[in-house]
C-alpha positions in Angstrom: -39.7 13.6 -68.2 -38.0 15.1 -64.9 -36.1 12.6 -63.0 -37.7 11.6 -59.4 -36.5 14.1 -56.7 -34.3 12.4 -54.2 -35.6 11.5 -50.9 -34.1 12.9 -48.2 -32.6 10.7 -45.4 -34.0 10.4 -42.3 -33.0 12.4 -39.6 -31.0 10.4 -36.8 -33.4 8.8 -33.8 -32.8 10.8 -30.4 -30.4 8.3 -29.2 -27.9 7.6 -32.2 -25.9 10.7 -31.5 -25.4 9.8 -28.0 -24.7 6.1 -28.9 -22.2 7.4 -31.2 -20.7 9.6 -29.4 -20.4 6.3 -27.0 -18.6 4.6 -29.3 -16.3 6.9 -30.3 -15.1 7.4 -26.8 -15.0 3.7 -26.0 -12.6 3.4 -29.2 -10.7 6.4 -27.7 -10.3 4.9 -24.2 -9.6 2.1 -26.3 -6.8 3.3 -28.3 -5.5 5.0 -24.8 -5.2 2.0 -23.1 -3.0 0.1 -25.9 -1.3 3.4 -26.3 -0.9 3.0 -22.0 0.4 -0.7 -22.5 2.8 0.2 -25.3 4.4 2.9 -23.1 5.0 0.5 -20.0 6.0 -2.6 -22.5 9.2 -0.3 -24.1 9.8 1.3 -20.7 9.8 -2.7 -19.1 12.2 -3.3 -22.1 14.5 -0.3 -21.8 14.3 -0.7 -17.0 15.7 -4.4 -18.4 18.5 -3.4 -20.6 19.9 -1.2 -18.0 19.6 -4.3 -15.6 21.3 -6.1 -17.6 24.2 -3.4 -18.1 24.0 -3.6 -14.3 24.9 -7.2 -13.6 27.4 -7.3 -16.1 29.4 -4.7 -14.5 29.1 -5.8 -11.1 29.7 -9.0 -12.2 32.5 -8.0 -14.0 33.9 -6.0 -10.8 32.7 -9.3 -8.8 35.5 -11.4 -11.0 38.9 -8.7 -10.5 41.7 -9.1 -8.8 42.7 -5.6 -7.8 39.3 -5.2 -5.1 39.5 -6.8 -1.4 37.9 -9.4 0.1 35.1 -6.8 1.6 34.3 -5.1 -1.6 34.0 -8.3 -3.5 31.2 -9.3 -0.9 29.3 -5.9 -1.3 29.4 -6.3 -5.1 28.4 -9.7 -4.7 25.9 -8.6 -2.8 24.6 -5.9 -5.0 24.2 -8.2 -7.4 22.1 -10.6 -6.0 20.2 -7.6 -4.9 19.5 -6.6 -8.5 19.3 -10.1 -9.8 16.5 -9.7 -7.6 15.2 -6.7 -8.9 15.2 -8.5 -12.3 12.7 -11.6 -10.4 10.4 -8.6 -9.6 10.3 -6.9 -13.3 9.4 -10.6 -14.9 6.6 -10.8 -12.3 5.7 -8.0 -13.3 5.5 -8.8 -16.9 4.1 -12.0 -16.3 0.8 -10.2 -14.6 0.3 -8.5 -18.1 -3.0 -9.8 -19.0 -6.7 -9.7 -18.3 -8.1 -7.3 -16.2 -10.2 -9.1 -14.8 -8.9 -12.1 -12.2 -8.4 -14.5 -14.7 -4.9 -15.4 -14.6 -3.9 -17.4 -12.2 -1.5 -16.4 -9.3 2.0 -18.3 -9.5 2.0 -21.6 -7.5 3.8 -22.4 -4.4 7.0 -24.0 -4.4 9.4 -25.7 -2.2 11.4 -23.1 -0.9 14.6 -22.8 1.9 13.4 -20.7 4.4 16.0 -20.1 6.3 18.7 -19.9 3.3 16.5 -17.5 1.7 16.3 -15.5 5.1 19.9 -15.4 5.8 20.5 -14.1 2.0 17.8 -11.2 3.2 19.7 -10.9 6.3 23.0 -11.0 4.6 22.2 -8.2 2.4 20.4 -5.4 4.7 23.7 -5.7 6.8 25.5 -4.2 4.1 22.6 -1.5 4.2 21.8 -0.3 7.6 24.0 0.5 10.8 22.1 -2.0 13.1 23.0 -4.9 14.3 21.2 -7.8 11.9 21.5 -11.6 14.3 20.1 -14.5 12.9 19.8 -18.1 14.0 18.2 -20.8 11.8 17.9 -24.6 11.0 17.0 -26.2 7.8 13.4 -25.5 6.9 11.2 -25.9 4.1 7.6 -24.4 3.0 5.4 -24.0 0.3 5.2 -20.8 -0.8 6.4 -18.9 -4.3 9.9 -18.1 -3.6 10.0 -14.5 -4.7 7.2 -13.5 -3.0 8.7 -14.8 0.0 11.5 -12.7 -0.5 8.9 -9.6 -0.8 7.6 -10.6 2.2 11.0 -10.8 4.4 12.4 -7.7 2.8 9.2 -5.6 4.0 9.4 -7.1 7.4 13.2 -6.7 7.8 13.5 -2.6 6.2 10.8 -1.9 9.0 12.4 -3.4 11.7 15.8 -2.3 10.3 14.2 1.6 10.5 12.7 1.4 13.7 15.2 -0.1 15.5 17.5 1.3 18.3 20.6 -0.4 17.5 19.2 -3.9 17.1 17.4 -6.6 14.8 17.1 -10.6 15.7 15.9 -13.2 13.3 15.0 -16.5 14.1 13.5 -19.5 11.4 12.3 -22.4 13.4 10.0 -25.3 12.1 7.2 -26.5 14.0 3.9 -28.2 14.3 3.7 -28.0 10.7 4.5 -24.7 10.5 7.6 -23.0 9.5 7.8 -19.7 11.8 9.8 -16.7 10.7 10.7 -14.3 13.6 11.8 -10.8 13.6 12.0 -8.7 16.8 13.6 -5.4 17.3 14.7 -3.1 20.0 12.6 -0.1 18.6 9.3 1.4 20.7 7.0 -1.0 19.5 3.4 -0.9 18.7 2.4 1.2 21.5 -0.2 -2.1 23.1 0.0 -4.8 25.1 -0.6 -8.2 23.4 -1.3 -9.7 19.8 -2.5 -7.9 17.1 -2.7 -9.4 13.7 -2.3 -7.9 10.1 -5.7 -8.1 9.4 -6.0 -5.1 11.6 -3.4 -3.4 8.8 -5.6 -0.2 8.7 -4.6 0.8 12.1 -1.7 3.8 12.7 1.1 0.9 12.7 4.7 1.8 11.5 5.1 0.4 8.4 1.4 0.1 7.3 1.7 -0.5 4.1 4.5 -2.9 3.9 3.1 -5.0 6.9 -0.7 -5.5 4.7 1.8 -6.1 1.4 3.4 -8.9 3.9 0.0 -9.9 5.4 -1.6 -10.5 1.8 1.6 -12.4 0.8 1.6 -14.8 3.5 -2.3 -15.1 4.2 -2.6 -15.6 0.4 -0.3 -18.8 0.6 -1.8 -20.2 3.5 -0.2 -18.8 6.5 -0.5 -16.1 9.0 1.4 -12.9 10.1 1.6 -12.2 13.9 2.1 -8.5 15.2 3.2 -8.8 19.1 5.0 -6.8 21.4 8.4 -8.5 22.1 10.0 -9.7 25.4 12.4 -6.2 25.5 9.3 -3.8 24.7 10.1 -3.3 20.6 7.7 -5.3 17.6 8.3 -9.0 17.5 6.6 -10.1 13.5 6.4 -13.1 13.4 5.5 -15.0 10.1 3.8 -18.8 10.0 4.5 -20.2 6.7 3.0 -23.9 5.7 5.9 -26.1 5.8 6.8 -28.9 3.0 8.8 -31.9 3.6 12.5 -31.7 3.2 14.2 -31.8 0.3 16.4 -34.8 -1.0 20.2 -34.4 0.3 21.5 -33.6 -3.5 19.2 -31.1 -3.8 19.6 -29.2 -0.8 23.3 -29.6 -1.0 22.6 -27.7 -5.1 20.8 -24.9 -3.4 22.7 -21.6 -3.4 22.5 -17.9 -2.5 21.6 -16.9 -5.9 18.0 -15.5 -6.8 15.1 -18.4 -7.4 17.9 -21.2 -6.5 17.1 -21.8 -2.9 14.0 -23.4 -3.8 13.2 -27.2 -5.3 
């Protein structure tokens, strides 16, 4: 007796090819994008080693005898600088995650505004030939310390590259509001009168840090003000919420170095 003949299988539907060739390019994206995070995760890990080879040399140099008194403030100050370089990789690595808006954004903080302004200021004087003044009493607001810091540095390297010859910063605390003012002797915005960040798309110098800035501060509550100043240059002026001030001990604890002037 000759065994049954075996059936032939079906022929695939008109869509399975196409849904498998969906598949195999969704694995393939797939496998991309871990491939994509891998990269960034050893190149993270390798950008922090060489930080870390960084501050121990400049601390090192920070700690001699044979430098001056001037040196030992630029090395200081280079390595608060990449201390804070360091703040902005973690960041970084602490946004790792979903795609899609879950993760929550950091919280605000109590943070020294003007210690954490005069550390700014302290450090583009070292940078730039202007001529950096600033004035400032004690004043606290809530806001995530480190993206204050993104938020002064943008506002300061503008005014720093626009400027004549001269840069004046100003904290003051008022109405609830602590108010962060930076005006220059450069040409300006070209108008008369007020214009606000959210306006960001317009030809202003700067453009892209000013909307980074904008975002920051709007983001935590406050505004950014784009004016013209009293001498014709930009006067930026940043409203920040303000938080009580902090008990004596701990504002006498807060120092220049990264994430400390904060409680």
């Amino acid at each position: 007796m000759r065994p049954a003949a075996l059936s032939a299988a079906p022929p695939p539907a008109a869509g399975d090819d196409e849904r498998a060739r969906g598949v195999r390019a969704a694995d393939a994206d797939a496998d991309a994008a871990a491939d994509g995070d891998l990269w960034r995760r050893r190149l993270r890990h390798d950008i922090r080693h060489e930080l870390g080879t960084i501050i121990m040399l400049a601390s090192a140099v920070a700690t001699a005898d044979d430098i001056g008194a001037g040196s030992r403030a630029r090395v200081e100050q280079l390595l608060g600088e990449t201390r804070w370089l360091d703040h902005l990789l973690r960041r970084l690595e602490a946004d790792d995650g979903p795609a899609d808006g879950t993760r929550p954004p950091p919280g605000p903080e109590r943070v020294r505004v003007d210690e954490l302004a005069a550390e700014v200021v302290t450090g583009l004087r070292l940078a730039t030939p202007r001529r950096i003044l600033f004035g400032g009493a004690e004043a606290w607001a809530h806001m995530e310390a480190v993206a204050l810091w993104r938020a002064l540095r943008n506002v300061l390297d503008n005014a720093c590259r626009v400027a004549e010859s001269r840069v004046e910063v100003r904290v003051t605390a008022e109405g609830g509001w602590v108010i962060v003012q930076v005006d220059d002797d450069g040409p300006g915005f070209g108008s008369a009168g007020a214009r606000t960040a959210a306006a960001r798309h317009a030809p202003l110098p700067g453009r892209l840090g000013l909307g980074i800035v904008h975002d920051i501060v709007s983001g935590h509550g406050g505004s950014l003000e784009i004016r013209t100043g009293e001498t014709g240059g930009a006067r930026v002026r940043l409203l920040l919420p303000s938080a009580p001030p902090a008990p004596a001990t701990a504002s006498a604890a807060a120092s220049a170095e990264p994430g400390r002037a904060r409680r």
